[in-house]
C-alpha positions as CSV (number, residue, x, y, z in Angstrom):
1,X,-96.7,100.1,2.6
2,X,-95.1,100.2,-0.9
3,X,-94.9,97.1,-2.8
4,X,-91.5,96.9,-4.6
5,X,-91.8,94.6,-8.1
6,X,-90.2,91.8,-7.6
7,X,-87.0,91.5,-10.2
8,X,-86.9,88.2,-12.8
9,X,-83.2,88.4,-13.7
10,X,-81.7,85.8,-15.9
11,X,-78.3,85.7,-15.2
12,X,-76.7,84.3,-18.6
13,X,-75.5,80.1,-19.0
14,X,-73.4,80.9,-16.0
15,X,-69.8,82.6,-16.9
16,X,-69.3,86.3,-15.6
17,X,-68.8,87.7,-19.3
18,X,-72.5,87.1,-20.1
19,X,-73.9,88.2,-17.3
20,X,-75.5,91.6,-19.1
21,X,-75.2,95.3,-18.1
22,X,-78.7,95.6,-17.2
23,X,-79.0,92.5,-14.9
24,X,-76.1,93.7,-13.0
25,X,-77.4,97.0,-12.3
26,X,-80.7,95.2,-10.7
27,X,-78.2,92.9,-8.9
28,X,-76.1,95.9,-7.1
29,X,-80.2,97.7,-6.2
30,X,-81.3,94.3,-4.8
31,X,-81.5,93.7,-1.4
32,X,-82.2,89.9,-1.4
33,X,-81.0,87.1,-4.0
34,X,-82.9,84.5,-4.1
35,X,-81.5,81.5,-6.5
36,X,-80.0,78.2,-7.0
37,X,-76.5,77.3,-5.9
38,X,-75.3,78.4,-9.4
39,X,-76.7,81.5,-9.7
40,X,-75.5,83.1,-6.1
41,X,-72.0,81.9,-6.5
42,X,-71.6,83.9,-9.9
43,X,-73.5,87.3,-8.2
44,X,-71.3,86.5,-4.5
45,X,-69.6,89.8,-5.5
46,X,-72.1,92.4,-4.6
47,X,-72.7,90.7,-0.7
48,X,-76.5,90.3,-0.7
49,X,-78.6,88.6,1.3
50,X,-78.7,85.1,0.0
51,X,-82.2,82.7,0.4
52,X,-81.2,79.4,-1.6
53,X,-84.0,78.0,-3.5
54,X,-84.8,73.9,-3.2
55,X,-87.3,71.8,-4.4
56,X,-89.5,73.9,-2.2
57,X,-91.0,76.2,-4.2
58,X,-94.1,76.8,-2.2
59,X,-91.4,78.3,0.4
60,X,-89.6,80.4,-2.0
61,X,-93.7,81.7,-2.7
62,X,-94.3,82.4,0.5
63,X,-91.0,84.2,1.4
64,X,-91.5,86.6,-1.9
65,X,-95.1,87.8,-0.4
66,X,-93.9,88.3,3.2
67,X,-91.3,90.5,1.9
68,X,-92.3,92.1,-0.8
69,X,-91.8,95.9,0.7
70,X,-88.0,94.6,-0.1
71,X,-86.1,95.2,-3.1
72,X,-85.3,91.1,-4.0
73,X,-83.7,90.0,-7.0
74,X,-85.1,85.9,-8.2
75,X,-81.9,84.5,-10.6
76,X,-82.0,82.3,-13.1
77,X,-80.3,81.0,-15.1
78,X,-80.1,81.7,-18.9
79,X,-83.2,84.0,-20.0
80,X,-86.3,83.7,-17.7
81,X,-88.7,83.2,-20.8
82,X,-87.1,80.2,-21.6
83,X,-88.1,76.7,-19.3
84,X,-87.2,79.0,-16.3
85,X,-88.8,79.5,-12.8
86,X,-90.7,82.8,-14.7
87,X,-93.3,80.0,-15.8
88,X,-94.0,79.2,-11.7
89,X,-94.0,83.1,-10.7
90,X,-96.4,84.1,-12.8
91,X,-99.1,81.6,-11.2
92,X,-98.5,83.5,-8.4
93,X,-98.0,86.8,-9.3
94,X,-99.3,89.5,-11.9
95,X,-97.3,90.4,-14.5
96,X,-97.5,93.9,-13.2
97,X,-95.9,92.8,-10.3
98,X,-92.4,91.3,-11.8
99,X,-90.2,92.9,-13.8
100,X,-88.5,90.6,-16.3
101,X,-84.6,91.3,-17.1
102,X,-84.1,89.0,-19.9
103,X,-80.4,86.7,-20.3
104,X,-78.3,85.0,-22.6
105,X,-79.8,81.3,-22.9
106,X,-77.7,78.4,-23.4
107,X,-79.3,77.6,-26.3
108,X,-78.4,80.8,-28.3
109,X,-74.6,80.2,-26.9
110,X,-75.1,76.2,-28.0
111,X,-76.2,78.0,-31.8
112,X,-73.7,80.7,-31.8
113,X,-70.5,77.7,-31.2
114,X,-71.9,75.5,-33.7
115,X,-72.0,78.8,-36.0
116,X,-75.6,78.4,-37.1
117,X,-79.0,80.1,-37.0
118,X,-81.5,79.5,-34.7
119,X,-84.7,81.6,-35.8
120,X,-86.6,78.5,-37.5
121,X,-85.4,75.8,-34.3
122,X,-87.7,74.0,-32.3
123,X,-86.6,74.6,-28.2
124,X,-87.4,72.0,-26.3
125,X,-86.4,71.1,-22.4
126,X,-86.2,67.4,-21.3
127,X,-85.0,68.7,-17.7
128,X,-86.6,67.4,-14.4
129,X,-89.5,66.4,-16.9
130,X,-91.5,63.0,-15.5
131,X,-92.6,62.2,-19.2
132,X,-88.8,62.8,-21.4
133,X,-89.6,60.2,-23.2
134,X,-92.9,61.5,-24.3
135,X,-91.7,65.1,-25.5
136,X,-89.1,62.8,-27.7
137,X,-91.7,61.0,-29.0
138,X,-94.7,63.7,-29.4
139,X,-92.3,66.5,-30.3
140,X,-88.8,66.0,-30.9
141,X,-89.2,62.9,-33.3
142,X,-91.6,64.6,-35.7
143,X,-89.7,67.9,-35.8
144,X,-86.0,65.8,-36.9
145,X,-87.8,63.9,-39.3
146,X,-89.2,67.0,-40.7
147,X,-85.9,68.7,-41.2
148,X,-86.0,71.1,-38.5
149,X,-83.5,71.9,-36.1
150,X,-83.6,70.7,-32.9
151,X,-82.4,72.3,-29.6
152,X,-82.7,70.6,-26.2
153,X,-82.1,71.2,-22.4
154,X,-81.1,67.9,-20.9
155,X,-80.4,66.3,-17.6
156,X,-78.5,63.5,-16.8
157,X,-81.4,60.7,-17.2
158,X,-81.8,61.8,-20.7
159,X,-78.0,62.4,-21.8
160,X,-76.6,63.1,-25.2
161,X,-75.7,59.4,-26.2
162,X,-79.6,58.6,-25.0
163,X,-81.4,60.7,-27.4
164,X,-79.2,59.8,-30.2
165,X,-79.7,56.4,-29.4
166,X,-83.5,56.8,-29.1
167,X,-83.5,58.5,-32.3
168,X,-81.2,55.8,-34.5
169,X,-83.6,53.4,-33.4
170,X,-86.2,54.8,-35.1
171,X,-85.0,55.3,-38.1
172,X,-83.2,58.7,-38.3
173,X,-80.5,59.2,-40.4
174,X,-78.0,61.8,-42.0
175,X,-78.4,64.2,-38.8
176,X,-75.6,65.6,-36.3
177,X,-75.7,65.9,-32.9
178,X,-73.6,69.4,-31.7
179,X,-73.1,68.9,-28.0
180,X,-72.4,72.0,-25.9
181,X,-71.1,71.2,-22.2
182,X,-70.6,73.9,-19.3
183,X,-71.0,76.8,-21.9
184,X,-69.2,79.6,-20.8
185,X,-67.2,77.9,-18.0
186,X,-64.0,77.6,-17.8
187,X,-64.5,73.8,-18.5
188,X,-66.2,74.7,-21.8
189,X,-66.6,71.6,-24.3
190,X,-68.6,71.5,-27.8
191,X,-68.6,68.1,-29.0
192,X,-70.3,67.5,-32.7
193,X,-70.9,63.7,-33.9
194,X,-73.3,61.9,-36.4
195,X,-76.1,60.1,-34.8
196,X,-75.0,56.8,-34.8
197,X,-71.6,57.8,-33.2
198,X,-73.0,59.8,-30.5
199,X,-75.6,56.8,-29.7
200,X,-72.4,54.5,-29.3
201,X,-70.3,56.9,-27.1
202,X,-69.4,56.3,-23.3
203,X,-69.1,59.6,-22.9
204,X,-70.7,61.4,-19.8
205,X,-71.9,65.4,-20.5
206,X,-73.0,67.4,-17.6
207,X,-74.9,70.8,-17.7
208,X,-75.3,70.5,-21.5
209,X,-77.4,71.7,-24.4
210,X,-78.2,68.9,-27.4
211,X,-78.5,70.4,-31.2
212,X,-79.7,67.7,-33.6
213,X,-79.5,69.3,-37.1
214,X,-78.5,68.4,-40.9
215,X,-75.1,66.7,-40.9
């Protein structure tokens, strides 16, 4: 029996314009979807097979290798090489056996709003991480202080008025916070702030990526 190489497909920060040529022509050959609530709505229009993925993982694992004489498509979201379920694949599978179609991230949209380059930025993701506090303190703390930009995937336990708060208490000054919120929705925001406003904000962001650069 032929095995069919699984598709990686990052599907862009979520709005249909940025969902690239090439991962749409792997969409329309797919058989199966497999991909977070997000992801399958945006993709709805080509009527696959949909297999939701959960917490679970060791399920979505396990459904992959039963079925691998199948063409299936795994989405998500942004690029797969960045903080993506690519990272979880490959301790399952050989790199000969995925092929990776790459996406627009969030953070290049985040960079590309706030009209800035991003080649020397440090990428970080405090996202469903146990230790957020940690990758502030170990990572995200020195680079700020050394004058690099900063770039951040958040979640709402560690929201934008949190990080600016944990970094004003330590003693950082003169930096801006660019906020970008449901990037390429309709509901689009970009918020930018000092440090010491954004720590004092009620504001609450949802689905968002943090910049901390020079103000």
């Amino acid at each position: 029996m032929e095995m069919e190489r699984i598709k990686v497909i990052g599907v862009g920060p979520g709005g249909e314009d940025y969902l690239l040529p090439a991962a749409q022509k792997a969409l329309q050959e797919a058989e199966i979807l497999v991909g977070g609530r997000r992801a399958l709505q945006l993709c709805r229009r080509w009527q696959k097979k949909e297999i939701g993925i959960d917490a679970d993982l060791r399920r979505v694992v396990a459904f992959l290798k039963e079925n691998r004489e199948k063409k299936i498509a795994v989405l998500v979201s942004g690029d797969p090489g960045l903080y993506s379920l690519l990272d979880f694949l490959l301790k399952h599978f050989r790199p000969e056996e995925l092929e990776v179609i790459p996406g627009l991230s969030s953070v290049q949209l985040a960079f590309a709003r706030a009209g800035m380059t991003w080649q020397e930025a440090v990428i970080l993701s405090l996202h469903g991480r146990e230790e957020p506090a940690r990758v502030m303190a170990e990572r995200v703390l020195p680079a700020v202080r050394g004058g690099t930009k900063v770039a951040l995937l958040t979640d709402r336990n560690f929201p934008p008025p949190k990080i600016a708060a944990y970094l004003v208490q330590r003693g950082v000054r003169g930096k801006k916070m660019v906020v970008g919120e449901n990037l390429s929705y309709p509901e689009e925001r970009v918020v930018a702030a000092g440090l010491e406003e954004m720590a004092a904000s009620r504001e609450e962001f949802k689905n968002c990526v943090v910049l901390i650069v020079d103000g």
